[in-house]
OpenMM code with the backbone's topology and positions (N, CA, C; nanometers):
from openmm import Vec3, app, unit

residues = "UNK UNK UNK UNK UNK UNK UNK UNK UNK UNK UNK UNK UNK UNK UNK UNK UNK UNK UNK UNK UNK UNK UNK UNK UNK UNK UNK UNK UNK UNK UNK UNK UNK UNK UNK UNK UNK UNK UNK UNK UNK UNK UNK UNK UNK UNK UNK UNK UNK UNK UNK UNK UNK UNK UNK UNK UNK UNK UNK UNK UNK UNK UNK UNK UNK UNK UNK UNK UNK UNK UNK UNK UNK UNK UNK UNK UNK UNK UNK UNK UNK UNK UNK UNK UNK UNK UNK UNK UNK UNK UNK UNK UNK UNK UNK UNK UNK UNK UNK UNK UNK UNK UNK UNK UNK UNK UNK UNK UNK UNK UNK UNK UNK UNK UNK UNK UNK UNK UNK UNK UNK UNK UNK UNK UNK".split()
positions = [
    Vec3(14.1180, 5.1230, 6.6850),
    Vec3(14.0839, 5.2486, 6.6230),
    Vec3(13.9436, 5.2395, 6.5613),
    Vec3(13.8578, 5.3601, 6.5991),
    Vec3(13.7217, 5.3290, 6.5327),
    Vec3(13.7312, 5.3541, 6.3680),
    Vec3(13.6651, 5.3209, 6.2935),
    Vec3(13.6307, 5.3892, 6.1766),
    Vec3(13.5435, 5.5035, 6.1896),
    Vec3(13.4757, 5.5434, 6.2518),
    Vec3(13.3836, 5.6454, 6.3043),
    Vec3(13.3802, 5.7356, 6.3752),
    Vec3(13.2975, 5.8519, 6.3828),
    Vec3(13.2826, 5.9272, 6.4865),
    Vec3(13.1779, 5.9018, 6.6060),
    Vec3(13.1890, 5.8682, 6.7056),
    Vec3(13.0684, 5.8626, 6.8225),
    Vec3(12.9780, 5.9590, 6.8170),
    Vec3(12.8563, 6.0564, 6.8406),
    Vec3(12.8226, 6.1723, 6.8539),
    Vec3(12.6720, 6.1069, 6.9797),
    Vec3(12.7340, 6.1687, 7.0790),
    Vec3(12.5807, 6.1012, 7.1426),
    Vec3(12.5716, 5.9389, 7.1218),
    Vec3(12.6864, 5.8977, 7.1434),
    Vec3(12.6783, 5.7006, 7.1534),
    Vec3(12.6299, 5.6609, 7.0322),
    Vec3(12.6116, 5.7618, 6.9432),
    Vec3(12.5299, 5.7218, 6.8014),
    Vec3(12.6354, 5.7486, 6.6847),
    Vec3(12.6351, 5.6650, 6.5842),
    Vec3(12.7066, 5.6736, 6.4533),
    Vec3(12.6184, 5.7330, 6.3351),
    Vec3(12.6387, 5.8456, 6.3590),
    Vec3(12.5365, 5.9450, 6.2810),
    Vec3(12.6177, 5.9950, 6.1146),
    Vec3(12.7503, 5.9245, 6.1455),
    Vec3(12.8176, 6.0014, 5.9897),
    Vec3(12.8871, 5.8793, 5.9351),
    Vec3(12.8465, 5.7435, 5.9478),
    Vec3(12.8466, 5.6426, 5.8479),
    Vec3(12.9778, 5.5976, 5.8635),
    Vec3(13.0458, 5.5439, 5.7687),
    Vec3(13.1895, 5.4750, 5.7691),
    Vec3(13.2255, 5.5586, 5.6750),
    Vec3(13.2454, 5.6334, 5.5954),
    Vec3(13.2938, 5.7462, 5.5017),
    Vec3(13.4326, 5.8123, 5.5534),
    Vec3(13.5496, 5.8588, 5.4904),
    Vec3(13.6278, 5.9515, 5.4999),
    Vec3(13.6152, 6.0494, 5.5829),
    Vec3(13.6094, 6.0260, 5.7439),
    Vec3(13.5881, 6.1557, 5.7827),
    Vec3(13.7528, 6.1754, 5.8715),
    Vec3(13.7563, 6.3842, 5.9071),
    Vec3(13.8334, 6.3839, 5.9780),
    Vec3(13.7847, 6.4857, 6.0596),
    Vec3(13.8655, 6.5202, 6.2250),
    Vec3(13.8419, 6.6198, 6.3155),
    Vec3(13.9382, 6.6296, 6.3353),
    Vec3(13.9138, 6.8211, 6.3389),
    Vec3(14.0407, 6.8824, 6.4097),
    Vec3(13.9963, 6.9559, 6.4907),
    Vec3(14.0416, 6.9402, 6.6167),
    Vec3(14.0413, 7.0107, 6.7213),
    Vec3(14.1300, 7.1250, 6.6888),
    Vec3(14.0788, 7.2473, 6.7383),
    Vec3(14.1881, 7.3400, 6.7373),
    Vec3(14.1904, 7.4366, 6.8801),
    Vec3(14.2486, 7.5233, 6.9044),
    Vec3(14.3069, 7.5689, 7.0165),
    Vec3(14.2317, 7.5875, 7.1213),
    Vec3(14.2428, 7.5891, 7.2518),
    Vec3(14.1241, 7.6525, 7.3221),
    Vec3(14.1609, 7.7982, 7.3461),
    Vec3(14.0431, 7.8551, 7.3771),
    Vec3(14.0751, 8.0374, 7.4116),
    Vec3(14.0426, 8.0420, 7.5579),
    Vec3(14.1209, 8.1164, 7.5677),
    Vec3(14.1661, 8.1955, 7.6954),
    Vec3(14.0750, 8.2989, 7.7322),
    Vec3(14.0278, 8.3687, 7.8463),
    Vec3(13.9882, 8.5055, 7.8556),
    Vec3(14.0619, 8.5740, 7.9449),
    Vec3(14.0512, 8.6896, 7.9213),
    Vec3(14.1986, 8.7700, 7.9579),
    Vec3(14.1404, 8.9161, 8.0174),
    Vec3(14.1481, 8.9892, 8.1119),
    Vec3(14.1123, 9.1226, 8.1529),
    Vec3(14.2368, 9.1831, 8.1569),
    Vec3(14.2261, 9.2666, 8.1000),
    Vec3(14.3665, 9.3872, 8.1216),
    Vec3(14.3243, 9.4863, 8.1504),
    Vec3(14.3757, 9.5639, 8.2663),
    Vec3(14.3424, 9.7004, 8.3397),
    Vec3(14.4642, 9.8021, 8.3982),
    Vec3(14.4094, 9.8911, 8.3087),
    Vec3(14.4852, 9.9989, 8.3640),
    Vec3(14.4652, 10.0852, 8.4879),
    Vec3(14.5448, 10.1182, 8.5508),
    Vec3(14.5473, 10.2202, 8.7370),
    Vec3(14.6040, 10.3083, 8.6996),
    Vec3(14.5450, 10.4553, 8.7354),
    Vec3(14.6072, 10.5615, 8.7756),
    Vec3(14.7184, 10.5297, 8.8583),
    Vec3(14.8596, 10.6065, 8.8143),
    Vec3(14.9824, 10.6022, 8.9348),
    Vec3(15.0356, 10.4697, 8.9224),
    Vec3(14.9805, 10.3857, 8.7793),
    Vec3(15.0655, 10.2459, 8.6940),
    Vec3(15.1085, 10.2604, 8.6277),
    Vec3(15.2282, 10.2141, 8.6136),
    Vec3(15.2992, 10.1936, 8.4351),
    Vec3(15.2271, 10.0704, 8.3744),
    Vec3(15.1926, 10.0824, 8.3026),
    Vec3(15.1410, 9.9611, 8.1934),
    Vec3(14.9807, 9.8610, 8.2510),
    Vec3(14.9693, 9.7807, 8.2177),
    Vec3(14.8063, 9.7551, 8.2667),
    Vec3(14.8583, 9.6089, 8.3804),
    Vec3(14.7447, 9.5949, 8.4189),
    Vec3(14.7084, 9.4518, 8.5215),
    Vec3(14.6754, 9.3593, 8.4253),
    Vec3(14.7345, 9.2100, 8.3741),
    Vec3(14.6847, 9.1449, 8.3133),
    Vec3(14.6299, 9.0322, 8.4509),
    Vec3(14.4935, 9.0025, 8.3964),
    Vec3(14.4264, 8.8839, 8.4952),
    Vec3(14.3517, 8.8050, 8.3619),
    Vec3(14.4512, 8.6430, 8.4333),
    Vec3(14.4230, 8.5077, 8.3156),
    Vec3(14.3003, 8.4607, 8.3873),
    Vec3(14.1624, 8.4824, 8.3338),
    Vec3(14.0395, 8.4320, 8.3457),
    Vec3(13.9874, 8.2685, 8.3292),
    Vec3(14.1347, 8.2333, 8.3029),
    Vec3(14.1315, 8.0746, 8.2645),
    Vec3(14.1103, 8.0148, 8.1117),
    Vec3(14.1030, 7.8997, 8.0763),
    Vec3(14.0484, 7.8306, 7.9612),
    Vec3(13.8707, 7.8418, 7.9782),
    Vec3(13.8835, 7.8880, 7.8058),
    Vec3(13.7232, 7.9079, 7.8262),
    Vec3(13.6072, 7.7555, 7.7216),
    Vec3(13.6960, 7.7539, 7.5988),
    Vec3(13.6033, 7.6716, 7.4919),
    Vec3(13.6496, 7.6527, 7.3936),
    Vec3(13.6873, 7.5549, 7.2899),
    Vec3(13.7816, 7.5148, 7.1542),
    Vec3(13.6583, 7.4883, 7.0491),
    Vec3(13.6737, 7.5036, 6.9216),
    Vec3(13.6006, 7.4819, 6.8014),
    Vec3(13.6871, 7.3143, 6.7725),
    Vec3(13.6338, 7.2674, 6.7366),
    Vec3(13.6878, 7.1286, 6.6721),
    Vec3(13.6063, 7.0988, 6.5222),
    Vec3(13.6196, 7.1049, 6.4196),
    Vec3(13.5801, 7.0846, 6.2802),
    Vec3(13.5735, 6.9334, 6.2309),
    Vec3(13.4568, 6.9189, 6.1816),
    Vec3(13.4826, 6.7974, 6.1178),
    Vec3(13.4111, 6.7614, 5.9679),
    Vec3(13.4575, 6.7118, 5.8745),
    Vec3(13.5068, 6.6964, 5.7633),
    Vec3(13.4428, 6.5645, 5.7413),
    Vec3(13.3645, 6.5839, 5.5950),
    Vec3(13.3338, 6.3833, 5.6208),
    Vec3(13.2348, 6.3990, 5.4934),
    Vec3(13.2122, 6.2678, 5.4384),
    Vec3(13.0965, 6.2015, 5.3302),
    Vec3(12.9800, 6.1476, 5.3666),
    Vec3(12.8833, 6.1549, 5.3464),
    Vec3(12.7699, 6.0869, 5.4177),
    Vec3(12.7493, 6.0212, 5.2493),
    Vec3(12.7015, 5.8754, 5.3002),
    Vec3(12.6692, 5.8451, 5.2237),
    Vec3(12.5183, 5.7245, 5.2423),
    Vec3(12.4458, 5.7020, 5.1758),
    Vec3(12.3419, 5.6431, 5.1494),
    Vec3(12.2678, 5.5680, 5.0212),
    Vec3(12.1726, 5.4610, 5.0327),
    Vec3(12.1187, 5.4010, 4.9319),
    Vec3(12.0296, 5.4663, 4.8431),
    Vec3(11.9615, 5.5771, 4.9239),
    Vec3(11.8920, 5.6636, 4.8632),
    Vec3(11.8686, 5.8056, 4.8890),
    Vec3(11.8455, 5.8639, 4.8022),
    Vec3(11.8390, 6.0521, 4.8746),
    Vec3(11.7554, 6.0943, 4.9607),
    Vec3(11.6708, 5.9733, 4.9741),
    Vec3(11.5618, 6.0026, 5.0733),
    Vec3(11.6187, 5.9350, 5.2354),
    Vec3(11.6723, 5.8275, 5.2188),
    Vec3(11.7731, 5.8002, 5.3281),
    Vec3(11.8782, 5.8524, 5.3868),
    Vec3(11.9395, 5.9962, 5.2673),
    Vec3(12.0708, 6.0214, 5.2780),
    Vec3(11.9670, 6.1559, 5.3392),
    Vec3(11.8690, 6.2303, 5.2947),
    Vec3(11.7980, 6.3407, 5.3728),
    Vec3(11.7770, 6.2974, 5.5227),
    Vec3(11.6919, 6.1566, 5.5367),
    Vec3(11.6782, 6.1583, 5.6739),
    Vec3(11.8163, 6.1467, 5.7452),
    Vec3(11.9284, 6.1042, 5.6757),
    Vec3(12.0143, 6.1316, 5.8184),
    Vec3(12.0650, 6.2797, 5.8465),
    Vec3(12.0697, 6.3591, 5.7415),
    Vec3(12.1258, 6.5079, 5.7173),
    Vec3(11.9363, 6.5602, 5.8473),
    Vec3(11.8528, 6.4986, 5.8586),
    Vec3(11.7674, 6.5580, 5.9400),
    Vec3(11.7777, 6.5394, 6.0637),
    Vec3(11.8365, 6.4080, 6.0890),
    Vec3(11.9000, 6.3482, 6.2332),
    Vec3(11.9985, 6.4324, 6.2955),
    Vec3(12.1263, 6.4716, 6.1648),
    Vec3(12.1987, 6.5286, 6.2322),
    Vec3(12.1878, 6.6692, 6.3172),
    Vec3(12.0645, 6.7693, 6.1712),
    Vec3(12.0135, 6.8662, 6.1908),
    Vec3(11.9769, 6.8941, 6.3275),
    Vec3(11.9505, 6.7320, 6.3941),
    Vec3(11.8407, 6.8154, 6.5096),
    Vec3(11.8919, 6.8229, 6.6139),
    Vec3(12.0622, 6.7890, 6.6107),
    Vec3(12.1526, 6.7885, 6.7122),
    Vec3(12.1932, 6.9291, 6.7630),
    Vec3(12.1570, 7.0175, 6.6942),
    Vec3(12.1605, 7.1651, 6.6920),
    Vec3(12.0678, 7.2083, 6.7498),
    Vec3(12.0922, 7.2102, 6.8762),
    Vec3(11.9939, 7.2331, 6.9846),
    Vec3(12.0722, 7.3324, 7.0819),
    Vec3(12.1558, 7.3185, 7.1118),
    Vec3(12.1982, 7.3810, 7.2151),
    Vec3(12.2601, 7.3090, 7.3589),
    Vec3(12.2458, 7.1861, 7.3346),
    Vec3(12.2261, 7.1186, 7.4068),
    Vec3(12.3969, 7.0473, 7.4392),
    Vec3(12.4553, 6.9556, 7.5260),
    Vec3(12.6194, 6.9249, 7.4992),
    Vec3(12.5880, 6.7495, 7.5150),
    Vec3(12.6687, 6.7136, 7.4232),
    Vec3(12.7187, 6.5954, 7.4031),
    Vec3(12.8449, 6.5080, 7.4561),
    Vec3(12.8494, 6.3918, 7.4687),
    Vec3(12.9659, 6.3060, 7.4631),
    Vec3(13.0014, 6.2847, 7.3018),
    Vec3(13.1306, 6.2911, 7.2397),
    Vec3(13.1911, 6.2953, 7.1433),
    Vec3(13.2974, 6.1912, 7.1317),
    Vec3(13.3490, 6.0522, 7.0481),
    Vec3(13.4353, 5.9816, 7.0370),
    Vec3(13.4571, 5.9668, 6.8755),
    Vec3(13.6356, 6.0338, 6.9166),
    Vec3(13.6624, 5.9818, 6.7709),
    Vec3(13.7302, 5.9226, 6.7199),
    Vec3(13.7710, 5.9477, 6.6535),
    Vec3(13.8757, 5.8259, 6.5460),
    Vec3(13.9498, 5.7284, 6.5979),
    Vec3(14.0302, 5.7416, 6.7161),
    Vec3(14.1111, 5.7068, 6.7833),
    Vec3(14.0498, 5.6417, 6.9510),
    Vec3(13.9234, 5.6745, 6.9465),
    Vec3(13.8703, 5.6106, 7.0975),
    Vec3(13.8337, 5.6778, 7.1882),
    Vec3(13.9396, 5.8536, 7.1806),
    Vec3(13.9323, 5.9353, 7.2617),
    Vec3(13.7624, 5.9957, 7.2943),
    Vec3(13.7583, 6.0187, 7.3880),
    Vec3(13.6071, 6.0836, 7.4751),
    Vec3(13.6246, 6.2617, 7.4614),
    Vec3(13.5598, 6.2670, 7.3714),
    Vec3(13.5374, 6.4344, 7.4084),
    Vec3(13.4016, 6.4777, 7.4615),
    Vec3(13.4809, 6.5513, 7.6088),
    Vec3(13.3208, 6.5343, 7.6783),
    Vec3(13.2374, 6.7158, 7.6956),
    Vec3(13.1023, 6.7524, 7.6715),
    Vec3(13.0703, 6.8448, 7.7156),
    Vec3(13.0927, 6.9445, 7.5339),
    Vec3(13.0491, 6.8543, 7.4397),
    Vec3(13.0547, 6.9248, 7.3061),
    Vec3(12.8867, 6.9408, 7.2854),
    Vec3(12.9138, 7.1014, 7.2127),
    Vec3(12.7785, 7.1250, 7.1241),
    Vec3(12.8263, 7.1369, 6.9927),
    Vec3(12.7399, 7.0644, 6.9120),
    Vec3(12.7003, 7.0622, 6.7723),
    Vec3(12.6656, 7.1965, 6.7491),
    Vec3(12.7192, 7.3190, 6.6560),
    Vec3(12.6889, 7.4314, 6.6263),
    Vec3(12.6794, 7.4619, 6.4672),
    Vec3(12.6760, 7.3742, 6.4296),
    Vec3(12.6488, 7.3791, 6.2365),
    Vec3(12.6851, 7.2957, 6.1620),
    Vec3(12.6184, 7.2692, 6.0957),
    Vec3(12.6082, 7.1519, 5.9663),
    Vec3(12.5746, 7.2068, 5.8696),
    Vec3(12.6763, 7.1998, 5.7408),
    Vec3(12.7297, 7.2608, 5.6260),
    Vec3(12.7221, 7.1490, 5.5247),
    Vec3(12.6365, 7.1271, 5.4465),
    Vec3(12.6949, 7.0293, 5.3030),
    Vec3(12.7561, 7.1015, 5.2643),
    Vec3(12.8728, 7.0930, 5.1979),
    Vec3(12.9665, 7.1710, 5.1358),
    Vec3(13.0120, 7.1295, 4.9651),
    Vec3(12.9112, 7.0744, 4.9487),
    Vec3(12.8805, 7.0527, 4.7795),
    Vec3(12.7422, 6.9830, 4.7559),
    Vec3(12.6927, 6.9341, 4.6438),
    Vec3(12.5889, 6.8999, 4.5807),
    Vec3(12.5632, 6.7697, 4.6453),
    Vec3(12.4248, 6.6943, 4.6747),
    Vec3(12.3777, 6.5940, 4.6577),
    Vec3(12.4611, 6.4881, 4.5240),
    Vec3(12.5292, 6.3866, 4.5234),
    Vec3(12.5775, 6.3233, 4.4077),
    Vec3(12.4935, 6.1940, 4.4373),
    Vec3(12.4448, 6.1709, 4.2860),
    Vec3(12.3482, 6.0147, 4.3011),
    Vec3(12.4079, 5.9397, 4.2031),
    Vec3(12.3372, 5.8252, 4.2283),
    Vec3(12.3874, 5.7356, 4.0920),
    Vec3(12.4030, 5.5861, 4.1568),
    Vec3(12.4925, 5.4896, 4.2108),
    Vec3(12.4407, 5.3757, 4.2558),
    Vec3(12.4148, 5.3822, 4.4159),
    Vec3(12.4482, 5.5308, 4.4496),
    Vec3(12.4213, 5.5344, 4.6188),
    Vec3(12.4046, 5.7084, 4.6218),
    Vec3(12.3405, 5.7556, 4.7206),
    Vec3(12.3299, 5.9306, 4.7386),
    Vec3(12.4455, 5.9862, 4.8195),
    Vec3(12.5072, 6.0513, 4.8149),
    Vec3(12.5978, 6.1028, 4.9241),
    Vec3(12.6678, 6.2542, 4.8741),
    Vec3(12.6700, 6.3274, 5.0145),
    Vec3(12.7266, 6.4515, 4.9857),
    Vec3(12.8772, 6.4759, 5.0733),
    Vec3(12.9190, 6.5958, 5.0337),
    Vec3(13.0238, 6.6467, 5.1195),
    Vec3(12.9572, 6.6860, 5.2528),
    Vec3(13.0276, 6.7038, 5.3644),
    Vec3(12.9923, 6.7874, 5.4884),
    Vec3(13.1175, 6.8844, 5.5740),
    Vec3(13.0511, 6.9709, 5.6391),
    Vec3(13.1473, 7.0200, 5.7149),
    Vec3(13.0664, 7.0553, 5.9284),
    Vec3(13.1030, 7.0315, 5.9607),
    Vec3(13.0354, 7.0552, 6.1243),
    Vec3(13.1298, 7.0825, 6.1953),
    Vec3(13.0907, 7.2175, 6.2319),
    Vec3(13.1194, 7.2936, 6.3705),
    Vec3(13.1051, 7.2704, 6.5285),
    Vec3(13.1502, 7.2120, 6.5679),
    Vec3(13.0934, 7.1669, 6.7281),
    Vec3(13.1869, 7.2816, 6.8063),
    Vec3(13.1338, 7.3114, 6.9282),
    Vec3(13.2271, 7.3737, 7.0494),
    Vec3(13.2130, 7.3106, 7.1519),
    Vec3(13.3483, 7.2894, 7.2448),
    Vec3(13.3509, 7.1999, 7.3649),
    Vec3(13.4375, 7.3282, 7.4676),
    Vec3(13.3337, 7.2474, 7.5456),
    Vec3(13.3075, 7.3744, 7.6298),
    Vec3(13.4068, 7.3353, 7.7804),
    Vec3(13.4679, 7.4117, 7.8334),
    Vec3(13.5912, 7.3929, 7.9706),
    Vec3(13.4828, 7.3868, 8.0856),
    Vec3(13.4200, 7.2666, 8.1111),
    Vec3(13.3384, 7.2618, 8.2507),
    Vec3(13.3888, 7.1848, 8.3172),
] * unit.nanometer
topology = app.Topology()
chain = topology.addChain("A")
for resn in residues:
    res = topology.addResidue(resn, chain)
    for name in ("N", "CA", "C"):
        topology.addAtom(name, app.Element.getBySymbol(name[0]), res)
């Protein structure tokens, strides 16, 4: 079991408390109605893309160390899709990074570290 998250073969969120949740994938769906039909045509467009959340501490020796990695992560927000491994080993393949949230204050004192929250979407290719 890793202690970590993979993001891009890189350990970008430290050994800290983190967790991911994958959550559902969505569907797309056409429903159509015909003259001379009772009720509509449903057509299953397939699996389309899941949000997966992740939860975690970054932490660092200094705030200036703990900025450059919050800038590293920043720049993963591209648009661009990733290989993803987490907790457990598993490969999540074909993820974009879609937001990075501190979700409380900078805390200092014998090391810098904040809360986080990140949005990725993995996409059905």
């Amino acid at each position: 079991m890793n202690k970590t998250i993979l993001f891009d073969n890189q350990k970008l969120f430290g050994e800290g408390g983190l967790t991911l949740i994958p959550l559902s994938w969505r569907r797309e769906i056409l429903e159509r109605g015909f003259a001379g039909l009772d009720g509509v045509v449903h057509i299953d467009l397939g699996r389309r893309e899941r949000k997966l959340k992740q939860r975690g501490y970054l932490s660092s020796g200094s705030v200036g160390t703990l900025q450059l990695m919050i800038d590293k992560i920043n720049n993963y927000i591209n648009g661009q899709l990733y290989d993803l491994v987490d907790l457990y080993g598993n490969l999540i393949r074909n993820v974009r990074m879609d937001l990075f949230t501190m979700t409380g204050p900078i805390k200092t004192g014998n090391h810098a570290g904040c809360e986080y929250e990140i949005i990725y979407t993995q996409l059905s290719l």
